[in-house]
N, C-alpha and C positions, 0 to 999 in steps of 0.2 A: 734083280736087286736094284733097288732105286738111288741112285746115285744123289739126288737131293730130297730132305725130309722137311717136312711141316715145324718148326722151330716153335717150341710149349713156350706160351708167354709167360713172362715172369711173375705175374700176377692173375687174378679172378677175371674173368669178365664183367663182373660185378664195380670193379676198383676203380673205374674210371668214374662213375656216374658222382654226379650231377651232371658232369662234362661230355661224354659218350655214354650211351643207352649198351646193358647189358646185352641186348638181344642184337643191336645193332656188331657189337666187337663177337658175339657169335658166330652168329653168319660171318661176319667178314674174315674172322680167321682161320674157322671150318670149313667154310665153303669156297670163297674167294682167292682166299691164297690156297687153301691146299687144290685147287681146279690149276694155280698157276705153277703148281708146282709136279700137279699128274700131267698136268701138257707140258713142261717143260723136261720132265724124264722120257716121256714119249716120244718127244722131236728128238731128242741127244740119240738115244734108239734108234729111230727107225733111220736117221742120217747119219748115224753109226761119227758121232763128232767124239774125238777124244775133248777130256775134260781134265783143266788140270784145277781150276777153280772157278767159280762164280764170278767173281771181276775178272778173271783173263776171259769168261765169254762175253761178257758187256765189252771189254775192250777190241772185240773182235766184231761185233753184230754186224757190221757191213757187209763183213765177207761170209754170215751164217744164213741162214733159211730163216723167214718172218717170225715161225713159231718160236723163234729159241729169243728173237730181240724181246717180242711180246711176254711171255711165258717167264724169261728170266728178270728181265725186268721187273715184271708181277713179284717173282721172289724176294729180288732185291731188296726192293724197295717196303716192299711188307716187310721184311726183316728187320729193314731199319726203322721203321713205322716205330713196332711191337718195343722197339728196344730203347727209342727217344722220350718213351712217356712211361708214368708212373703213377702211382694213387698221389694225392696230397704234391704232387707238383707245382711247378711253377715256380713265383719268385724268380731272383735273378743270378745267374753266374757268377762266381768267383775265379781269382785266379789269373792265370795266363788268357783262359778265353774269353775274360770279362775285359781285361786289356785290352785285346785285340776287338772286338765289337767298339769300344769305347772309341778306339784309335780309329777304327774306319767310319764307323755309323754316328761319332758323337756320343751315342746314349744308346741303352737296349731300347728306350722308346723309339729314338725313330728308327732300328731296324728291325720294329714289332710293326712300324709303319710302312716299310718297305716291301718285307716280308708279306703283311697281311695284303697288300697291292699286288703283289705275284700272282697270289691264290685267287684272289678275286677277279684278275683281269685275265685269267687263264680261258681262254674259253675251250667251252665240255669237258672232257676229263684230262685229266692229268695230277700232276704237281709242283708244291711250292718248296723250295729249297734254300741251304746256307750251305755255300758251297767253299772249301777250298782249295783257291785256284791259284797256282802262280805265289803258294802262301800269301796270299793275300783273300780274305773273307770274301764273299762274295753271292749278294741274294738273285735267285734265278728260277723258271718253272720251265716244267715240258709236260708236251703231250703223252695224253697214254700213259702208257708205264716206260717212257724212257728217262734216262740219267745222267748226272754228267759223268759217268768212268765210260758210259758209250762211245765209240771212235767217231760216230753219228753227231753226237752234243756240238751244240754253238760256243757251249763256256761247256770247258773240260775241267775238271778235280775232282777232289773227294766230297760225296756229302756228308755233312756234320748234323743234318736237322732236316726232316723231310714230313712234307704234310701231304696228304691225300685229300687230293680233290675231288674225284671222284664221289657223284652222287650215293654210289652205295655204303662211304664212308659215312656219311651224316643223316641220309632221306629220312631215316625211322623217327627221328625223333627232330630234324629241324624240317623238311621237307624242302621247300627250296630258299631257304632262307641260310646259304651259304655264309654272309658274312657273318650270322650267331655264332654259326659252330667254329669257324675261325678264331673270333674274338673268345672263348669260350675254351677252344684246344690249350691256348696258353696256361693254362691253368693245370695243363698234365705232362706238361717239358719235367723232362727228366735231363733237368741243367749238367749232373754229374757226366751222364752218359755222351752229352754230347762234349763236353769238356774232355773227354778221355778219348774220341775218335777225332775231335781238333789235334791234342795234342799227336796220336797215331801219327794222324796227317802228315803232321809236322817233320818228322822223322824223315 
């Protein structure tokens, strides 16, 4: 029995476009995550690792076997992917989280300019994040599929908002023309979603 499962996005594969390619969020959440999610059942098996959640094993990767930082992290962070975006997104935050960007970054613009500098200057794969750390906001990337809940991370917190870098995110339909689909992603923030894992955070 598989102790982690493929999480059904809330939406069509269809829902993103003009911004993400149908076929592109196909593949990437059939194949992509559910590959990170059969290797990540598979390591917890065969290294017989008790499991008591998903962030207690990011908080432990150090002390785990490659496959479970890789493998979990792939989960992770696809989870939060699927869950930060939405059809007709975009626009800007309200609220408590709109405060707090305002209070650190000035403006959501320039932490849409900070942000999109993460992503861009990440080199190969990884990604870009809004992290918090120390309750205080905080924009960040890593390689791979690592995060900041990992014991590993330079800047440790919660992510609130997390973009994939990663060429198989974007290839089909921008090819290597990373900073389109960056400037472009904006457009499918699901402001709510992340507003409601800021305030988690916060707790």
């Amino acid at each position: 029995m598989a102790k982690f499962e493929l999480p059904a996005l809330p939406y069509a594969y269809t829902d993103l476009e003009p911004h993400i390619d149908a076929a592109t969020m196909e593949i990437h959440h059939t194949k992509h995550h559910q590959a990170y999610v059969n290797n990540l059942n598979a390591a917890i098996e065969t290294n017989k690792i008790e499991v008591e959640s998903l962030e207690a094993l990011m908080g432990n990767v150090s002390k785990l076997p490659a496959a479970v930082r890789n493998n979990g992290g792939g989960h992770y962070n696809h989870s939060l992917f699927w869950s930060v975006m939405k059809p007709n997104g975009g626009g800007a935050p309200e609220g408590q989280l709109a405060d707090a960007i305002n209070s650190t970054f000035n403006s959501l613009d320039e932490l849409k300019t900070k942000f999109n500098n993460a992503a861009m200057t990440r080199f190969g794969s990884g990604w870009a994040w809004l992290v918090l750390s120390d309750n205080k906001l905080v924009v960040t990337s890593s390689p791979n599929q690592d995060n900041s809940l990992m014991d590993i991370s330079e800047v440790k917190g919660t992510p609130v908002l997390g973009l994939d870098v990663w060429e198989h995110a974007y290839y089909l339909k921008y090819q290597n023309k990373r900073n389109e689909y960056v400037a472009n992603w904006w457009n499918t923030v699901n402001w709510e979603e992340v507003a409601r894992r800021f305030s988690l955070a916060l707790k």
